[in-house]
N, C-alpha and C positions, 0 to 999 in steps of 0.2 A: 711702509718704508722697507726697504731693501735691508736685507741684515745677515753676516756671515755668521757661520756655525761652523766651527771644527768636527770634521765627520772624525769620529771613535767607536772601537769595541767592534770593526770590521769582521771576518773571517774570511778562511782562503787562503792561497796565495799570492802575497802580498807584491808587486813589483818592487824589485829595490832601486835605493833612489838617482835621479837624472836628469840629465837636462839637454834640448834640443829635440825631444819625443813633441810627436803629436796627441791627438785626442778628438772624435767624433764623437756623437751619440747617435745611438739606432732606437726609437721609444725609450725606455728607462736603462738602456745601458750604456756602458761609457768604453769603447775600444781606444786601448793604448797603444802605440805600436814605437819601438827604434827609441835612441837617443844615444847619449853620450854616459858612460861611465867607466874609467880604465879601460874605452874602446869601445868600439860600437854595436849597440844593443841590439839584437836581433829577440827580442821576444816578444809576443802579442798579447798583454792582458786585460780582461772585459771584469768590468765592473756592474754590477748590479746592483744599481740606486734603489731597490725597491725592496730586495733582501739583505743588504749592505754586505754583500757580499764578495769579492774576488774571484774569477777561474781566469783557466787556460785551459781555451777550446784545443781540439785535436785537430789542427791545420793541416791540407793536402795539398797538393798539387804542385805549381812552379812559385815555391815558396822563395819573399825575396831574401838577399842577402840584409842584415839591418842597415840601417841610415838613420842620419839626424840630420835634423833644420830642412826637413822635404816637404812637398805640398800635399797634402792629405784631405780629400772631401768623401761626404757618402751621399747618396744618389739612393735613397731609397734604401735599400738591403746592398747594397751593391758600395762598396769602398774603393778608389782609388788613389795612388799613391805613384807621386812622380817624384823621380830625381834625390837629391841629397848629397851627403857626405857616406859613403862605403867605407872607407879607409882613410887615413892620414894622406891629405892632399890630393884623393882620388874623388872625385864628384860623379854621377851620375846622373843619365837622361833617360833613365826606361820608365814605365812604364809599368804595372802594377792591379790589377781587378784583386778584390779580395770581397768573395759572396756568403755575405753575412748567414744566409741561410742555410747555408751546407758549409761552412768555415772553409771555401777550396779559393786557395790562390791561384791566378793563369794572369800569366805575363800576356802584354798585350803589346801588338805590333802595328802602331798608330801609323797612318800613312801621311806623307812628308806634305807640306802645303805646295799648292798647285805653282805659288810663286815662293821662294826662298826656302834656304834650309831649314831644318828643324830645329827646334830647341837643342842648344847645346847643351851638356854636361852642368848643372853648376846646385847651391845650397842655397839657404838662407831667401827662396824667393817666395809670391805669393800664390795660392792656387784656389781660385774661389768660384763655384758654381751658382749660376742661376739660370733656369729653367733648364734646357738642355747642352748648354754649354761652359766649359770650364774656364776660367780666364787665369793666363798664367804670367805673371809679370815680374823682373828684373833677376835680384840676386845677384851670387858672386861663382863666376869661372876661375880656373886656375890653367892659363895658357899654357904652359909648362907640359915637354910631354914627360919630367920626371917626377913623381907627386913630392916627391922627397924636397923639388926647389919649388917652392910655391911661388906661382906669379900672378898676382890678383889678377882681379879684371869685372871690375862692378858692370854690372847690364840695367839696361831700362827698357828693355825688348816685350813686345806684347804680342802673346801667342792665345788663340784659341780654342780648345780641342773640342771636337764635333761629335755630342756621343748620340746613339741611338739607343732607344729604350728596349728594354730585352736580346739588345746584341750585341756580340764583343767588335763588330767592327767600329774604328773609332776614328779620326783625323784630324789633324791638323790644320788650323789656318791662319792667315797671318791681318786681322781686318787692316781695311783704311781708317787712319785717323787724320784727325788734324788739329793744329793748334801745339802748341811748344810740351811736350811729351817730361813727364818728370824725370831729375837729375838720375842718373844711374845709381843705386843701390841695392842694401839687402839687409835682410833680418827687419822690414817694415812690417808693419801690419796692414791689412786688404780687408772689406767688409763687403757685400753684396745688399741695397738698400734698394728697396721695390718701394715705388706710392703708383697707385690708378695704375699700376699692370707696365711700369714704367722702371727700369732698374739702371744705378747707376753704380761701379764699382769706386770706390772710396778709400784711400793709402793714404797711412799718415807716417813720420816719420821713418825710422831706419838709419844705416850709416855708409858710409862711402870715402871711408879716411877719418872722416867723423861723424858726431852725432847730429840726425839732422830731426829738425822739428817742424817739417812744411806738410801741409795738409794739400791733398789732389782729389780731384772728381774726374772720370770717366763716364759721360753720359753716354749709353748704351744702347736706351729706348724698349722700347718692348722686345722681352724676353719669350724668343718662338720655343714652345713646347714641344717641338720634335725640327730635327735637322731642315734647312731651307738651301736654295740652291745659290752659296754664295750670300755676299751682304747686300742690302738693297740702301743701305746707308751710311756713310761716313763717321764713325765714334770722334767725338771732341774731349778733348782733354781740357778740365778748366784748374786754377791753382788758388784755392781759397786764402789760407795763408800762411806766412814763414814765419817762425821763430826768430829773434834774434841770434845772428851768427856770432853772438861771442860764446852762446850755449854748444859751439863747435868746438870740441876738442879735438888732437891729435890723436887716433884710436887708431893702430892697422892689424888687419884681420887676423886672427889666427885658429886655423884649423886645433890649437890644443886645446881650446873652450868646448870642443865637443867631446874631447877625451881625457880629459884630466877629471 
């Protein structure tokens, strides 16, 4: 049976505390990176499950600026990090390599999909890897060019970047789906669920004004182990089921949850 244990009697340097930070593992470590607290957190702390330990590695290169509520996967030794909250009302769409094995960050300059624009600026979306591609879906933009007046703008947009193994070139694409595509949102959660070499992405919940409790499938299909030339199949979107909407409440976003 499953059972929680409060970890104690750590050492190191301890991250202080936040909210809107990610979290990967690399074998027995736990890399922290960004969040919210009186502002945004730009620090990276590695945990070491195995000596219960804390550090902070000596990070080089085109180190990012911090963010919260960004998409965060590891790919091996290899970290990547898209987008977020920068600033009060300021979102971000870069782009981020961060290699675990020499602790060097390098910004990566992902190339635009062959049809439509890139990923906009925006937080709170999901970013989830299987095999060699990352699936990036919805979130919240702030149409607004002053960040100071925030003007939401929930997304339900599905992007997928194209990575290659041992290289920083990387792309963008936009597949074909079909079938009624989930309400726009953010702050959902996304999972990546393989059976017989068959992977299908999986979002539940999130809010979009309110709290919403609808579960989605993306059927993906087999998941190619290194980049192919375009899609050779159509993704469907299926919608297993909705909560009752009286469990919707009035909620409208606010960039101070990441910094207060």
């Amino acid at each position: 049976m499953p059972r929680w244990k409060r970890v104690l009697g750590w050492t190191g340097p301890v991250p202080r505390p936040r909210h809107g930070h990610r979290a990967v593992s690399i074998k027995e470590l736990m890399v922290v990176f960004g969040g919210g607290n009186e502002g945004i957190v730009d620090e990276l702390h590695v945990y070491n499950t195995a000596t219960n330990q804390w550090f902070i590695p000596a990070v080089r290169g085109d180190i990012p600026p911090g963010c919260a509520a960004y998409g965060f996967v590891c790919d091996g030794t290899r970290l990547l990090v898209f987008g977020g909250m920068v600033e009060y009302g300021k979102y971000s769409n870069e782009l981020y390599e961060l290699q675990a094995s020499r602790w060097e960050w390098k910004r990566l300059k992902a190339k635009p999909p062959k049809k439509g624009p890139p990923p906009c600026p925006r937080l709170g979306h999901s970013f989830s890897l299987t095999g060699s591609r990352c699936f990036l879906f919805g979130g919240l933009a702030n149409d607004s060019e002053d960040p100071k007046n925030n003007i939401p703008r929930y997304l339900n947009d599905l992007y997928c970047l194209e990575l290659r193994p041992g290289s920083t070139v990387v792309s963008w694409e936009i597949p074909p789906t079909s079938g009624p595509p989930p309400p726009p949102r953010e702050s959902h959660t996304a999972v990546m669920a393989s059976r017989g070499g068959v992977s299908r992405l999986i979002i539940y919940g999130g809010m979009n004004g309110c709290r919403l409790g609808d579960l989605w499938v993306l059927d993906i299909g087999e998941a190619p182990q290194s980049p192919g030339p375009g899609w050779s199949r159509t993704l469907t979107w299926f919608q297993m089921f909705q909560m009752c909407a009286a469990s919707c409440l009035s909620v409208s976003p606010s960039p101070d949850w990441f910094l207060s």
